[in-house]
C-alpha positions in Angstrom: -1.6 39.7 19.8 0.2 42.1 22.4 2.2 44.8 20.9 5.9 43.3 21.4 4.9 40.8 19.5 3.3 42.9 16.6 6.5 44.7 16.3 8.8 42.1 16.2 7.0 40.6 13.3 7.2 43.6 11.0 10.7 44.0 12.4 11.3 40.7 11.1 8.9 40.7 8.1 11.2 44.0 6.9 14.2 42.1 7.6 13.3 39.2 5.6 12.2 41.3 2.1 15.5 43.2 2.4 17.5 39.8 3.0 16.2 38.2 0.2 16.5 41.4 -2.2 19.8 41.2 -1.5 21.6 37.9 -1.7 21.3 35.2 -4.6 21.9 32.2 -2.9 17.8 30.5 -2.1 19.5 28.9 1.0 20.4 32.3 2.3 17.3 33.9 2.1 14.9 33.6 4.8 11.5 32.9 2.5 9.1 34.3 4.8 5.5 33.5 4.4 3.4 36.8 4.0 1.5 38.4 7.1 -1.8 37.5 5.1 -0.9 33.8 5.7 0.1 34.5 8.9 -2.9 35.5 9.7 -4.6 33.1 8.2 -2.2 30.4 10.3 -3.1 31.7 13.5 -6.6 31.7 13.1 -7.0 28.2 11.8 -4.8 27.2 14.7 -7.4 29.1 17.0 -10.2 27.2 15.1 -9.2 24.2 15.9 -7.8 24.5 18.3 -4.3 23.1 17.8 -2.4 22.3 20.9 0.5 20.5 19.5 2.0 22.0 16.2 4.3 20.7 13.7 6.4 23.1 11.3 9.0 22.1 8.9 10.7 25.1 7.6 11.2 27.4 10.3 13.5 29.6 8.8 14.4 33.0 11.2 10.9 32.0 13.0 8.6 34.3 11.7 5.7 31.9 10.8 6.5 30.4 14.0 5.5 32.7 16.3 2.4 33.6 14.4 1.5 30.2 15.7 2.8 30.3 18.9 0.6 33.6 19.0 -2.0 31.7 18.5 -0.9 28.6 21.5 0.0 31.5 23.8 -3.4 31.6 26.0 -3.0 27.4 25.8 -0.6 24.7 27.1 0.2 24.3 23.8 3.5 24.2 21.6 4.8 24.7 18.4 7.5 22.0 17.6 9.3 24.0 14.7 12.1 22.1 12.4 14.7 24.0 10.8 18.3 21.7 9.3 19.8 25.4 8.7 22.2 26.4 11.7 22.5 30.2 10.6 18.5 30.0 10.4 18.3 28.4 13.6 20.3 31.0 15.2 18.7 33.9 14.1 15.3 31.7 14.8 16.8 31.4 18.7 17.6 35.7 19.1 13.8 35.6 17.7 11.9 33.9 20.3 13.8 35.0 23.2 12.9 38.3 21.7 9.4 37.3 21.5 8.9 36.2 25.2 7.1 33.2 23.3 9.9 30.9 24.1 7.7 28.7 26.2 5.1 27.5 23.2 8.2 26.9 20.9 10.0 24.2 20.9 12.9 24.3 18.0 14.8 21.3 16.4 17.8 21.5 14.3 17.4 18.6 12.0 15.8 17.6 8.6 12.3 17.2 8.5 12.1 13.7 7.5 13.7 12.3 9.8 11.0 14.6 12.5 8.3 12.4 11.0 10.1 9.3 10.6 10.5 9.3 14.7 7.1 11.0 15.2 4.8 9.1 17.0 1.0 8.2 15.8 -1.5 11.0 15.8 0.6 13.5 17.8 0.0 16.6 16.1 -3.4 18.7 16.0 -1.9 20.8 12.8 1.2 20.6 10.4 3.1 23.2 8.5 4.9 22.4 5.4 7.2 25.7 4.3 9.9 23.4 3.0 11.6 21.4 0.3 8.1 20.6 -1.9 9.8 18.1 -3.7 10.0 16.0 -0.9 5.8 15.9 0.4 5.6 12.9 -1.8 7.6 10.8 0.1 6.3 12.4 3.6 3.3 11.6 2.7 2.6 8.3 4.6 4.3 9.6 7.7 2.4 13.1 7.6 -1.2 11.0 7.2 0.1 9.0 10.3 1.3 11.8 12.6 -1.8 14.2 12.0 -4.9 13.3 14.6 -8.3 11.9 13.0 -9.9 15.5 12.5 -5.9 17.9 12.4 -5.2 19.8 9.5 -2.1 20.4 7.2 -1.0 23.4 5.5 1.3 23.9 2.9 2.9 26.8 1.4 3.4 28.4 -2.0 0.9 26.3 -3.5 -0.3 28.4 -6.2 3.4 30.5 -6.5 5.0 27.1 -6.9 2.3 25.1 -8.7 4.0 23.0 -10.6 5.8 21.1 -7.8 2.9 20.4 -5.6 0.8 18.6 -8.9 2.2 15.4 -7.9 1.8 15.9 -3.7 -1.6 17.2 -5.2 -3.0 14.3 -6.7 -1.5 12.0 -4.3 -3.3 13.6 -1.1 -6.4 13.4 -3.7 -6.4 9.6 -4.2 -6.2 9.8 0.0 -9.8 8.1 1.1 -9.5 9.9 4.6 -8.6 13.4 3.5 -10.1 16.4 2.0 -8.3 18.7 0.0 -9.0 22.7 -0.6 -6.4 25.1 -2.6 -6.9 28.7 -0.9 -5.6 31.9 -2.8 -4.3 33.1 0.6 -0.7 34.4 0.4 1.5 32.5 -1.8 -1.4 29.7 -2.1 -2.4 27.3 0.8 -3.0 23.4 0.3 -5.4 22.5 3.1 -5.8 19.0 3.7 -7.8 17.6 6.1 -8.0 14.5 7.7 -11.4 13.5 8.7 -12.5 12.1 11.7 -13.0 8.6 12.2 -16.7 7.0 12.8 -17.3 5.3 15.6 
């Protein structure tokens, strides 16, 4: 990671904790994840390596360009979905800022409808930082846009461990997929979807 980009992260790390300290409304606050789990993003991405990246939650783009980080030596891209037009904004100043504009490609819109019109198999890796609740009923369409062998992360897994029981056990009763809860962070969900036999 080059120094610009270094600095703009703690910039916007430091922005983000006093952001959140200070207003009440959740939809305000930016919610970033913590530069542990950023981290630990970018190097799974490098493991894999992912070339086409799918996060929901984008927020003001800090775990974005963790991951684009990690796509900037590739052809690859981070499609990132945020339904938050202040977010998005602030997510725009961000990576023009970065000079990582070129791996990112950002959609204003709500993530279910991003999978609904996703095509098969599509993306290497998937980042879930949004409205748990809801990866129930992505489910089916996460399984089918995620390539025999990609791998999905999730969020706050262990901060917010009641609402992923149900995504939990669901992604458990999944034939194809192994699951793994790691203390990283705010708690990552790794699922894995295995590779098919020839």
């Amino acid at each position: 990671m080059n120094g610009r980009v270094a600095s703009l992260l703690r910039e916007i790390e430091a922005f983000g904790k006093a952001n959140d300290a200070r207003v009440a409304d959740r939809s305000q606050k930016m919610l970033n994840i913590t530069p542990d789990t950023g981290e630990f993003l970018s190097i799974l991405a490098r493991l894999q390596p992912a070339k086409r990246v799918l996060e929901i939650g984008t927020s003001n783009g800090y775990s974005t360009l963790w991951l684009a980080d990690a796509l900037s030596g590739t052809d690859g891209i981070v499609e990132t979905v945020e339904r938050n037009p202040e977010k998005v904004r602030l997510a725009q100043v961000n990576f023009e800022r970065s000079g990582l504009s070129r791996c990112i490609s950002l959609v204003e819109a709500d993530g279910a409808q991003v999978l609904a019109a996703a095509s098969d198999s599509v993306y290497d890796f998937v980042f879930l930082d949004s409205e748990r609740t809801e990866y129930v009923s992505w489910w089916p369409h996460i399984l089918r846009v995620v390539r025999p062998g990609g791998l999905v992360v999730c969020d706050n897994a262990i901060s917010h461990k009641h609402e992923f029981e149900q995504f939990t056990e669901v992604v458990r009763r999944t034939p194809s997929c192994s699951v793994c809860l790691v203390p990283v962070g705010k708690g990552q969900l790794l699922i894995l979807k295995h590779r098919e036999l020839a």
